[in-house]
C-alpha positions as CSV (number, residue, x, y, z in Angstrom):
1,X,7.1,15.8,11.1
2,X,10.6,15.9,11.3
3,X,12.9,15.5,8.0
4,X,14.6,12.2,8.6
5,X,10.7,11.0,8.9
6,X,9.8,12.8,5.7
7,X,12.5,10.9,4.2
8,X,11.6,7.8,5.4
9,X,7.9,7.8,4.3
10,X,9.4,8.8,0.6
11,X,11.7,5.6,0.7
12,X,8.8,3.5,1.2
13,X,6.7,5.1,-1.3
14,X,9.3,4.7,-3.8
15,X,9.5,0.9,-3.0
16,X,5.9,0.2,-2.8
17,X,5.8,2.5,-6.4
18,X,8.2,-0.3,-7.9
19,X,6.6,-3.2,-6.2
20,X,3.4,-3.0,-8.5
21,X,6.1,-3.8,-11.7
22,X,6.9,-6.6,-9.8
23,X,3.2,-7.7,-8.8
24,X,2.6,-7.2,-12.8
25,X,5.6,-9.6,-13.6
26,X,4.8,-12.1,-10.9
27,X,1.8,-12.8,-11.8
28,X,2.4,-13.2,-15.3
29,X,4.0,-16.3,-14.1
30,X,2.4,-17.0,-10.7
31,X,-1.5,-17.1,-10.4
32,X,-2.1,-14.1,-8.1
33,X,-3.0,-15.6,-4.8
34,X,-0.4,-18.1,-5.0
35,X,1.8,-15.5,-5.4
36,X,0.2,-13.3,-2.4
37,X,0.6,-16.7,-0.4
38,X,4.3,-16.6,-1.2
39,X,5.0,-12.9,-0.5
40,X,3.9,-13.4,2.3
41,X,5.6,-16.5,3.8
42,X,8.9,-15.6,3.1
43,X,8.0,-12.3,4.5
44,X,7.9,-14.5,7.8
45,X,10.5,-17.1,6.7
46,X,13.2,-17.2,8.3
47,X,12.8,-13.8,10.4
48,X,10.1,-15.3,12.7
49,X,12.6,-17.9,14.0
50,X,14.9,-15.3,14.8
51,X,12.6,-12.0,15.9
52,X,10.8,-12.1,19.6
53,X,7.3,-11.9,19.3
54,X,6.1,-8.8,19.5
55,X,3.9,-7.4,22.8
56,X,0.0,-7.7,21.3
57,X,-2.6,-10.3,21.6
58,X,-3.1,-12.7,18.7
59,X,-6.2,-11.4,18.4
60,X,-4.7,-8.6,16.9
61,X,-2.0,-9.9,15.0
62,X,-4.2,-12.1,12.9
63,X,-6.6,-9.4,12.5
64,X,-4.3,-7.4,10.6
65,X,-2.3,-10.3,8.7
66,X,-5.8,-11.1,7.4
67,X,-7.1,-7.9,6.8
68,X,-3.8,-7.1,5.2
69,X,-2.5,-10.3,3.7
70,X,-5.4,-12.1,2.3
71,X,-7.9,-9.8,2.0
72,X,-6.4,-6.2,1.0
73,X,-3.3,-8.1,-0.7
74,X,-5.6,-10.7,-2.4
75,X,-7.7,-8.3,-3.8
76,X,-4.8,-6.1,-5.1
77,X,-3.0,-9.4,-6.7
78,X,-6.3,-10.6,-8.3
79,X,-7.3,-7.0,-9.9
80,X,-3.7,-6.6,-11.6
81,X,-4.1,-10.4,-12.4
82,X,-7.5,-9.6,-14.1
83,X,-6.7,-6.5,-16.4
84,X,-5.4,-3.7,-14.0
85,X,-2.3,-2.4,-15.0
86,X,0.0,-1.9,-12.9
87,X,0.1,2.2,-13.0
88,X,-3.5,2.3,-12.5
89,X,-3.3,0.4,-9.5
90,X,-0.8,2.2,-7.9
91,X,-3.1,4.7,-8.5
92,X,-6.6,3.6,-7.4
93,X,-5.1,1.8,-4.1
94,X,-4.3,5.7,-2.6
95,X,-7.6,6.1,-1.8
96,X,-6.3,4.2,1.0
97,X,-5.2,7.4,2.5
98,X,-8.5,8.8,2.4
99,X,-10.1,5.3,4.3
100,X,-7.5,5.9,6.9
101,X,-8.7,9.7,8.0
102,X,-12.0,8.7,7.3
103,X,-11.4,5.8,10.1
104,X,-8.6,7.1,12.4
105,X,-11.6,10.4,12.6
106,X,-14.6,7.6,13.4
107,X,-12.4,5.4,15.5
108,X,-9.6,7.1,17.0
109,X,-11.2,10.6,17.0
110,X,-8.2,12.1,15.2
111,X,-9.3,15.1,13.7
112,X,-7.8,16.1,10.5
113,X,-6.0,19.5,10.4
114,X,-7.0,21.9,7.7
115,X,-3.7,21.4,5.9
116,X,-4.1,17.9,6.0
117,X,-7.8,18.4,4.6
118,X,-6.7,21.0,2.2
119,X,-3.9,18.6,1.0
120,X,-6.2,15.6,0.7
121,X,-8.5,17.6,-1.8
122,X,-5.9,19.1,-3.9
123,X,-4.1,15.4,-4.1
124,X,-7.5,13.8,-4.7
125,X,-8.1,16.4,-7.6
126,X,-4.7,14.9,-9.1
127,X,-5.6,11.8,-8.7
128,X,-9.2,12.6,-10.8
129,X,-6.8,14.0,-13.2
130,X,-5.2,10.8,-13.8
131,X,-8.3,8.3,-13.3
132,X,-10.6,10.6,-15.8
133,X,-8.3,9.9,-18.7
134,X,-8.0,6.1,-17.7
135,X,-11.6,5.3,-16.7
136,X,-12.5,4.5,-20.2
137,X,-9.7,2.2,-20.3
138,X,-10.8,-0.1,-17.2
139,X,-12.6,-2.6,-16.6
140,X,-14.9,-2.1,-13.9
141,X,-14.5,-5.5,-11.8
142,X,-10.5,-5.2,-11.2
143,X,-11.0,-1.2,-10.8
144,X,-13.8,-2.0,-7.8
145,X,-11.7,-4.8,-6.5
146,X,-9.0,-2.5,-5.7
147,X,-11.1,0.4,-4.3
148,X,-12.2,-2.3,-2.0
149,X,-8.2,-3.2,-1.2
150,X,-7.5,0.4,-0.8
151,X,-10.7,0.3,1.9
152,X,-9.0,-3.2,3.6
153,X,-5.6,-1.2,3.7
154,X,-7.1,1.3,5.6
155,X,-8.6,-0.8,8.3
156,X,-5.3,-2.6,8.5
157,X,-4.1,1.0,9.0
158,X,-6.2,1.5,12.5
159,X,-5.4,-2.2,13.7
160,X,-1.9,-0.8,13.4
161,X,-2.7,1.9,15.3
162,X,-4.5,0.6,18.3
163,X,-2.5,-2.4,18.8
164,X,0.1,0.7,20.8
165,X,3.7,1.0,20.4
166,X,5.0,-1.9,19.4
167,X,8.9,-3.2,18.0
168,X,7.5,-3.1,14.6
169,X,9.6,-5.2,12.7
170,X,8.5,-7.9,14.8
171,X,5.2,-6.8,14.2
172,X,5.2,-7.2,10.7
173,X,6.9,-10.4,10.4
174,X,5.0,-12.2,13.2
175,X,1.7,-10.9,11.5
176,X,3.0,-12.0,7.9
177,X,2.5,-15.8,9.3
178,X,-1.0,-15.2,9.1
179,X,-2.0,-15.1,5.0
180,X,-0.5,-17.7,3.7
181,X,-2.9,-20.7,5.1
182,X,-6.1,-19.3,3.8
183,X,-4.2,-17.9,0.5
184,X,-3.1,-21.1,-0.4
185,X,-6.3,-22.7,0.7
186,X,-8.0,-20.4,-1.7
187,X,-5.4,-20.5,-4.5
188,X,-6.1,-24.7,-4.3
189,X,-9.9,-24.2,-4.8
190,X,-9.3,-21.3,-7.6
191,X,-6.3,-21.8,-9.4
192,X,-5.7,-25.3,-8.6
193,X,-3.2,-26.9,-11.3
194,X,-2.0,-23.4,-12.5
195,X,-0.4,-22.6,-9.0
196,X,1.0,-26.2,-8.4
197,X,2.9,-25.9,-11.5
198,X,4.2,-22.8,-11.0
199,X,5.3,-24.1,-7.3
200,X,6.6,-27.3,-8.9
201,X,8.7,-25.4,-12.0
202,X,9.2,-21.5,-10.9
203,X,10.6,-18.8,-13.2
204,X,13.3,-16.6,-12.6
205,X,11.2,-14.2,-13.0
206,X,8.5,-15.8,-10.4
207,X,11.7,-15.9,-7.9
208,X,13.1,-12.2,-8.3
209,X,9.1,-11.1,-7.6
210,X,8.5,-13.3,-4.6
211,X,11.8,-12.0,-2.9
212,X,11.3,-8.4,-3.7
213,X,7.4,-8.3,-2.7
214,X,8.3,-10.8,0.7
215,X,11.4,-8.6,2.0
216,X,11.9,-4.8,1.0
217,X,7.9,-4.3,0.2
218,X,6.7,-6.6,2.8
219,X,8.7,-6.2,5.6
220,X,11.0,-3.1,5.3
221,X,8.5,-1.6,3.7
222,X,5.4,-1.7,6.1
223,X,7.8,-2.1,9.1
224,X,8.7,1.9,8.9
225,X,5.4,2.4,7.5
226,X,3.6,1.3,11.0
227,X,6.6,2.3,12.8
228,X,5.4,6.0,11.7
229,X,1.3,5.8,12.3
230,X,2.5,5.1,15.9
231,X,4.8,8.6,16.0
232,X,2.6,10.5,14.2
233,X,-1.1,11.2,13.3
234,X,-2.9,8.7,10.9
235,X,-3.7,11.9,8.8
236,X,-0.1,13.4,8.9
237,X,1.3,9.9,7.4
238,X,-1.6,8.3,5.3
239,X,-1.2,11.2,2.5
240,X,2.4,10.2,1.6
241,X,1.3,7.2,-0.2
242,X,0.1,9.7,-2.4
243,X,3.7,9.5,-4.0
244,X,3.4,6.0,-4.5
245,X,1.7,6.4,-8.0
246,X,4.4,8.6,-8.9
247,X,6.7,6.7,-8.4
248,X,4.7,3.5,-10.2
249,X,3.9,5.3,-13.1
250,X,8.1,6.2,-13.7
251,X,9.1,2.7,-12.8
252,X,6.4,1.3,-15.0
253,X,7.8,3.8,-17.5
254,X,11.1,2.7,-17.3
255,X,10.5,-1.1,-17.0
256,X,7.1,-1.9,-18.8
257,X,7.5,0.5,-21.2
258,X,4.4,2.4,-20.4
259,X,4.0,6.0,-21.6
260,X,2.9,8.9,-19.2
261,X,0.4,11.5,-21.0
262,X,0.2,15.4,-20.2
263,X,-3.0,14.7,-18.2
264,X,-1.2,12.3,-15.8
265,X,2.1,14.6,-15.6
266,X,-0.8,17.4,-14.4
267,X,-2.0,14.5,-12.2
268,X,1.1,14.0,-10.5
269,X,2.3,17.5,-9.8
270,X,-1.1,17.9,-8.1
271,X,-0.8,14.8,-5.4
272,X,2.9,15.6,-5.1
273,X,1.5,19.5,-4.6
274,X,-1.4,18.2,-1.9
275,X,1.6,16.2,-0.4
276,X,3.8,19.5,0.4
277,X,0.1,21.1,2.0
278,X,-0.2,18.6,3.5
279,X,3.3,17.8,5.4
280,X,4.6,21.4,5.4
281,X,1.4,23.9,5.3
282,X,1.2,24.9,8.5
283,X,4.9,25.9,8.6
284,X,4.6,27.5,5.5
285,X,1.7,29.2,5.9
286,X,0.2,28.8,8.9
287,X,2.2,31.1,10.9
288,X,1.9,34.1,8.3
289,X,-2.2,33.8,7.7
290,X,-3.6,32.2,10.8
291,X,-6.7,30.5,10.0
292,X,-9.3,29.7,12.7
293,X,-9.0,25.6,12.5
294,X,-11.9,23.5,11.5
């Protein structure tokens, strides 16, 4: 993977890291699919009136604004809503990477490298660091809710991937028209007066959250993000979200006021460890121990 991609992937970890902050603010002002709803239109407002469609069936394009939008995003927004803080999320929603091998091996038949398999288990041990000294401390319906939005992330993960090389911008603000119907349709029948007033008399707060999770999360974010499963192998860029805890448990340091403990410092130096194995193992060591491959 060459550097300037490297880079790239760490950019939009350290965005997506922040965005939880942001998802914790919003919807302490927002009811969480409201707020999901709103992300999500402005992601496509005004871009879509000014970006070409992009070359893919509908088909596909609402298949992964749904899967995406309402379903992996609504789940997400709901679980933080619920209890979830916002470091333990950006925790618990890297499993995604490990739904995306798991389905890029049954679907695609992309076969993970042992580096990529090594780096997976020493990351995965990091992140049982971190979740053993925070299980206590959940509640188990948000904590499932967002195992089951890291699952959703990693079908929307394969949609991207079979729908071919596409301009992937476009992409993601032509899908992003896709969540806010049924969002809002759902926020009406669950949150009913809550989301109309904060519609009716938004925050500043409310506004700052919207426009960071709509444009650099939404559509910077997961435009390089797809733009990089279509260069590379699902299991070469899935693992770098890895990094995305890391970077949400400083920013939620540094903005919520959250405290990081010896056992999640261990944590992290072990995912952003598995992240190195993963990305430069094979150059590293692959050339001086050659390893039959599995």
């Amino acid at each position: 993977m060459p550097l300037k991609d490297v880079l790239l992937a760490l950019m939009v970890t350290m965005i997506w890291g922040f965005n939880f902050v942001m998802i914790k603010l919003g919807v302490g002002d927002v009811p969480p699919l409201m707020l999901t709803g709103l992300r999500f239109l402005f992601a496509a407002l005004p871009l879509v009136f000014f970006i070409k469609r992009p070359a893919v069936g509908w088909p596909t394009l609402v298949g992964y604004g749904f899967v995406l939008g309402v379903i992996k995003f609504g789940l997400l927004f709901v679980a933080i809503k619920i209890g979830l803080s916002a470091s333990l999320s950006s925790l618990v929603l890297q499993l995604q990477a490990f739904f995306t091998i798991a389905f890029a091996f049954l679907v695609l038949g992309e076969r993970p490298g042992r580096w990529q398999i090594l780096g997976a288990a020493i990351a995965f041990a990091g992140i049982g660091v971190i979740a053993a000294e925070r299980w206590v401390d959940a509640e188990l319906v948000p904590l499932l809710l967002c195992v089951a939005a890291a699952g959703f992330w990693g079908v929307a993960n394969i949609v991207s991937k079979r729908a071919g090389k596409l301009d992937m911008l476009s992409f993601m603000v032509w899908a992003s028209l896709i969540p806010p119907l049924p969002l809002f349709a759902l926020s009406a029948i669950f949150e009913g007066e809550a989301a109309l007033t904060a519609l009716s008399h938004p925050t500043p707060m409310a506004i700052v959250s919207v426009a960071y999770l709509a444009y650099p999360t939404t559509v910077l974010g997961f435009a390089i993000w797809n733009h990089l499963l279509h260069k590379h192998p699902a299991s070469t860029v899935a693992p770098f979200s890895l990094m995305v805890p890391v970077f949400g448990f400083i920013s939620g340091m540094l903005v919520l006021g959250e405290t990081v403990s010896p056992a999640v410092a261990i944590g992290a130096v072990a995912i952003f460890a598995g992240l190195l194995v993963n990305v430069f193992g094979r150059r590293l060591f692959g050339r001086r121990a050659p390893v039959p491959g599995i």
